[in-house]
C-alpha positions in Angstrom: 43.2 -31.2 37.6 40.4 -33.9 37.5 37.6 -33.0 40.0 34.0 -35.0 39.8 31.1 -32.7 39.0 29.3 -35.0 42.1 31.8 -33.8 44.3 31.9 -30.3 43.4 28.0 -30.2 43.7 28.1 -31.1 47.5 29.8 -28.3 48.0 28.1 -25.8 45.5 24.4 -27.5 45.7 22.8 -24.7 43.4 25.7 -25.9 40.2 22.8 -27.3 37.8 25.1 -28.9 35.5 28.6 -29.1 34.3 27.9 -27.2 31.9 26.6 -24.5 34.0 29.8 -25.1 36.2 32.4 -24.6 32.9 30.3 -21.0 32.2 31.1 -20.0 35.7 34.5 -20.7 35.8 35.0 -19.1 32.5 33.5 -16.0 33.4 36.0 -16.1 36.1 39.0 -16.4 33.9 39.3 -20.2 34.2 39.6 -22.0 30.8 38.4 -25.8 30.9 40.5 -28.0 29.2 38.1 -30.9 28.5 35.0 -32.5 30.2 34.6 -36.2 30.5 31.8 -38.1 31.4 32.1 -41.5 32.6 30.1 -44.1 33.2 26.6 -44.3 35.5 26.4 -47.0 37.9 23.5 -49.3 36.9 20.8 -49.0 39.5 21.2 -52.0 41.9 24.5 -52.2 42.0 25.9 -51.4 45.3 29.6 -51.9 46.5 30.9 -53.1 49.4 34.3 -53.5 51.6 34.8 -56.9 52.5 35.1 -57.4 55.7 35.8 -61.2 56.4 36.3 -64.1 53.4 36.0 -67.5 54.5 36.3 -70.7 52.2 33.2 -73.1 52.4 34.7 -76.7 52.5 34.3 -78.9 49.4 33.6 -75.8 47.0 35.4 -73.4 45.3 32.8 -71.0 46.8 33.5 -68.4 49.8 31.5 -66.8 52.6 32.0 -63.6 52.5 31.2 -60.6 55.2 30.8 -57.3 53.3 30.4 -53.8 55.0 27.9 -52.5 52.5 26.6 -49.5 54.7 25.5 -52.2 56.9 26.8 -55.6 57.4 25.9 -58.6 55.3 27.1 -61.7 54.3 27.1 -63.4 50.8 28.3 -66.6 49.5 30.8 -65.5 46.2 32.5 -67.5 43.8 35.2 -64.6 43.4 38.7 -66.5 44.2 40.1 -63.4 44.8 38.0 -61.9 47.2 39.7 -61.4 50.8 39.6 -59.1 53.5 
């Protein structure tokens, strides 16, 4: 099973690491097949649902409402971007 460490931590806040995590488990009986890590998020990126995507007239551009833990809009040039 694939579980996120970030995940696992909200629910065992004092886990200081996976590392820490696979020792525990261990000492339980558990064996860990692999650890993975993936990927961090660059700071300021931020991700968003979109709400609404409107096309702006004589452009190949689109207005786009996004629900990014509050609502904005943006103008996108994504041609695939829709609601």
């Amino acid at each position: 099973m694939r579980v996120p460490f970030s995940w696992l931590r909200s629910y065992v806040p004092e886990l200081e690491s996976p590392e820490v995590l696979e020792e525990r488990l261990a000492s339980l009986g558990f064996e860990t097949d692999r650890m993975e890590r993936i990927f961090q998020i660059p700071g300021g990126v931020v991700f968003a649902r979109v709400l609404e995507a409107h096309p702006i007239s004589s452009t190949s551009l689109k207005r786009l409402v996004l629900d990014a833990g509050k609502v904005v809009e943006v103008v996108s040039g994504a041609g695939n971007a829709r609601a």
